[in-house]
C-alpha positions in Angstrom: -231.5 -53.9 -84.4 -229.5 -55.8 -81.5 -227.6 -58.8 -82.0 -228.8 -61.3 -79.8 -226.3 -63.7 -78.1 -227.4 -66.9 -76.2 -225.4 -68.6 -73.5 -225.3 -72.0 -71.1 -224.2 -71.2 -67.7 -224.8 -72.8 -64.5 -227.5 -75.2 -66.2 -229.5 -72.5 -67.6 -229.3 -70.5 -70.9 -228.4 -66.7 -70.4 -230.1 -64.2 -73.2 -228.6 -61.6 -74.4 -229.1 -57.9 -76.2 -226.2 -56.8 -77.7 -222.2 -57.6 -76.0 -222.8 -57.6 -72.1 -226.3 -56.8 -72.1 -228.0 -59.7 -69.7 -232.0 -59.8 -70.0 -232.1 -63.0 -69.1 -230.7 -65.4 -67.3 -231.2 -69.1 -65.2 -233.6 -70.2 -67.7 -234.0 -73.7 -67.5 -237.4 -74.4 -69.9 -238.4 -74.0 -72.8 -241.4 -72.1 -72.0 -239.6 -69.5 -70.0 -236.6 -69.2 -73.3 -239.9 -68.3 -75.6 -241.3 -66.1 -72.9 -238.4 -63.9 -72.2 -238.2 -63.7 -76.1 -241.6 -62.8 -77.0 -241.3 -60.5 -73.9 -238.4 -58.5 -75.6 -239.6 -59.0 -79.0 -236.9 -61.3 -80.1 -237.9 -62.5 -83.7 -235.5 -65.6 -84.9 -236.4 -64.7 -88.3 -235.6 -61.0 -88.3 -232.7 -60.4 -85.3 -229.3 -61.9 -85.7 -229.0 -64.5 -83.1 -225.3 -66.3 -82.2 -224.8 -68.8 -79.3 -221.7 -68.9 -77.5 -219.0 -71.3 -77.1 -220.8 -72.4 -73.7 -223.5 -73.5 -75.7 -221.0 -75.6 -77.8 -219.4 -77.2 -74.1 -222.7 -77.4 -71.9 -221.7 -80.1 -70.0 -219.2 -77.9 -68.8 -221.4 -75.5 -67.6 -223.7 -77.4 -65.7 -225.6 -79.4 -68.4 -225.8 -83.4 -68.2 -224.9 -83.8 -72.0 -222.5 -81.4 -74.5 -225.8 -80.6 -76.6 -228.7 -80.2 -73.6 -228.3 -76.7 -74.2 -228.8 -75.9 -77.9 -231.8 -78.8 -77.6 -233.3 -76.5 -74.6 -233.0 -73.7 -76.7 -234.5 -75.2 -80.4 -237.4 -76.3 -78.3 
């Protein structure tokens, strides 16, 4: 199984299969994060998930707040 990264860029979270491996990217709701998961059959409870430092710095990357990202993505 792939480990899954998760990433904030340009105000949009960026998903991940494996290192360097986009499926995802620009997604700026929560109903198109869950999509694009259930789409690729991305399972929080079974795949190894990691955000990157971007998630940690989102206001740096186009967010209004540090955190917007990681609350985009939990919801």
């Amino acid at each position: 199984m792939e480990t899954i990264f998760i990433s904030a860029n340009n105000g949009g979270l960026e998903i991940y299969k494996g290192v360097g491996n986009l499926i995802a990217g620009n997604i700026k709701t929560a109903k198109t994060f869950k999509y694009v998961m259930d789409t690729h059959g991305i399972d929080t409870d079974t795949h190894e998930i990691y955000t990157t430092s971007s998630m940690d710095f989102a206001d740096e990357e186009g967010f209004d707040h540090y955190d917007d990202a990681r609350i985009l993505m939990e919801e």
